[in-house]
C-alpha positions as CSV (number, residue, x, y, z in Angstrom):
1,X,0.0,0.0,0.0
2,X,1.2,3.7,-0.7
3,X,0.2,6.1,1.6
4,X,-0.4,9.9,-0.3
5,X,-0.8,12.5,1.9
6,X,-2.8,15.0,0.0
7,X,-2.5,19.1,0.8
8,X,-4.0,22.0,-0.8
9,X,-4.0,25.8,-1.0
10,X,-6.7,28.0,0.4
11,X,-9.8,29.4,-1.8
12,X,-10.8,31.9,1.0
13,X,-9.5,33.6,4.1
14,X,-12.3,31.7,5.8
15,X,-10.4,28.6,4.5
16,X,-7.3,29.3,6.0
17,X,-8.6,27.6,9.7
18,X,-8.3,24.3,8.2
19,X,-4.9,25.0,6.4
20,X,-3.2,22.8,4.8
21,X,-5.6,20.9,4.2
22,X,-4.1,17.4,4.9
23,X,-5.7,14.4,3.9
24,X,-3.9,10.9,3.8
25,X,-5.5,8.5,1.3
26,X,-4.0,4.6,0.7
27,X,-3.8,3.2,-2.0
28,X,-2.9,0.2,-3.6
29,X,0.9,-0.2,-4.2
30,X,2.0,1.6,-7.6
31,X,-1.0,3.0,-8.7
32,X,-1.5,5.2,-11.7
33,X,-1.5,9.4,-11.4
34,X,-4.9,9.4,-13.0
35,X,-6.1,6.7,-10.7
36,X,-5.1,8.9,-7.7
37,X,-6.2,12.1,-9.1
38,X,-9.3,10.4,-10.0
39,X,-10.1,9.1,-6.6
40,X,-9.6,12.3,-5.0
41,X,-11.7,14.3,-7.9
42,X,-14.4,12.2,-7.3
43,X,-14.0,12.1,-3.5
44,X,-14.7,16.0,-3.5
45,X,-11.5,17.5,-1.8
46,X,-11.0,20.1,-4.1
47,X,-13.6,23.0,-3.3
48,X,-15.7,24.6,-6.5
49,X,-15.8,28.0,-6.7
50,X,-18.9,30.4,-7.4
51,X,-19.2,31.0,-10.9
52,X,-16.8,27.6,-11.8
53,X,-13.6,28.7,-12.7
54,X,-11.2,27.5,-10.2
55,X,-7.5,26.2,-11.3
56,X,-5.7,23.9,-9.3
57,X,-2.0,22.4,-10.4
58,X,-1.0,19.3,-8.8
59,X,2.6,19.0,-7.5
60,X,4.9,16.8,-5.9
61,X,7.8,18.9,-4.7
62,X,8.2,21.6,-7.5
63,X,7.4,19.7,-10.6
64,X,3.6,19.6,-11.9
65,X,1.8,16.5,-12.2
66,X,-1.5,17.7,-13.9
67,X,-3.8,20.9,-14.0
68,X,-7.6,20.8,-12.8
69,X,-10.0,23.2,-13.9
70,X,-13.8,23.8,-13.2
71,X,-13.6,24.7,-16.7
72,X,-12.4,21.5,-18.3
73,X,-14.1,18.1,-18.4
74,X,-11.2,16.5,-17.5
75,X,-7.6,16.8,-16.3
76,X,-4.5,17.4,-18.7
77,X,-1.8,15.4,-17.4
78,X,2.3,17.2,-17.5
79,X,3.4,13.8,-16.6
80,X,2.3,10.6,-18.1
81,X,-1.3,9.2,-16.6
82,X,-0.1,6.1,-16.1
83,X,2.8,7.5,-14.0
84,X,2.9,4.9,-11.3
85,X,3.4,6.5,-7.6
86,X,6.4,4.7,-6.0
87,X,7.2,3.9,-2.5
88,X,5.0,4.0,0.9
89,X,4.6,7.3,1.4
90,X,3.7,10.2,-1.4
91,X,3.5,13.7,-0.9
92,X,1.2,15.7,-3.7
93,X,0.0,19.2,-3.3
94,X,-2.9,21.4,-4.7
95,X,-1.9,25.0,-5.5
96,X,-4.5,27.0,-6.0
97,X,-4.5,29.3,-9.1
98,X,-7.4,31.2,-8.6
99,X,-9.9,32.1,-10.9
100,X,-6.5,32.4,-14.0
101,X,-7.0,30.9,-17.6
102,X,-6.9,27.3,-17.4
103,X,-5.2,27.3,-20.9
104,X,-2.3,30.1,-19.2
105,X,-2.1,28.0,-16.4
106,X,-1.7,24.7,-18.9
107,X,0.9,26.6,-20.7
108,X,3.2,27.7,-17.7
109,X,2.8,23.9,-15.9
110,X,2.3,21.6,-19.2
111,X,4.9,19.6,-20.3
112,X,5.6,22.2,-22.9
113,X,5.9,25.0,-20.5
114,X,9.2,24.2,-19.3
115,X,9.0,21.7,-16.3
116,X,11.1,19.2,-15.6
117,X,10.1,15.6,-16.4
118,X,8.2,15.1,-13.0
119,X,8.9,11.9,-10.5
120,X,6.0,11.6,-8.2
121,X,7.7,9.8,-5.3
122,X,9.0,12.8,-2.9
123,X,8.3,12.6,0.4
């Protein structure tokens, strides 16, 4: 089993009393980055913002996973989905981008955007 330990930014200052967020999800041994992102898309931890246009980059350490937005039907993956998470413990963070272009956030984070090739096992 892999243990992630999931954190996130704030949306709000009324947020902030429940900073950082931390969650620890397990999961079976090597699973995928869409699997995990998945899981925790569909488990609700992410809040939605009024008016739906909330931008969230996943991270582990400083190199960007994926990027999540309200506005997209799905997320688009700077490392491959099938990515397998090594080791027992995982450490993946939400940073919150606010309410920015999706596609400007895509371009800064996306494999394109200058990021180093991303390993997802920090921790």
């Amino acid at each position: 089993m892999t243990t992630v330990v999931l954190t996130r930014d704030s949306v709000a200052a009324g947020d902030d009393a429940t900073a950082p967020h931390e969650e620890l999800r397990s999961y079976p041994g090597e699973s995928t980055l869409s699997a995990v992102l998945a899981s925790v898309l569909a488990g609700y931890y992410l809040p939605t913002v009024a008016g739906g246009r909330s931008t969230w980059v996943l991270r582990s350490g400083s190199s960007a996973l994926a990027v999540v937005s309200q506005e997209w039907p799905a997320p688009r993956y700077a490392a491959s989905e099938g990515h397998r998470l090594e080791g027992d413990r995982v450490r993946l963070h939400f940073s919150y981008e606010g309410q920015r272009d999706p596609e400007e956030v895509w371009a800064e984070a996306g494999p394109s955007g200058g990021t180093s090739r991303p390993k997802a096992g920090g921790g």
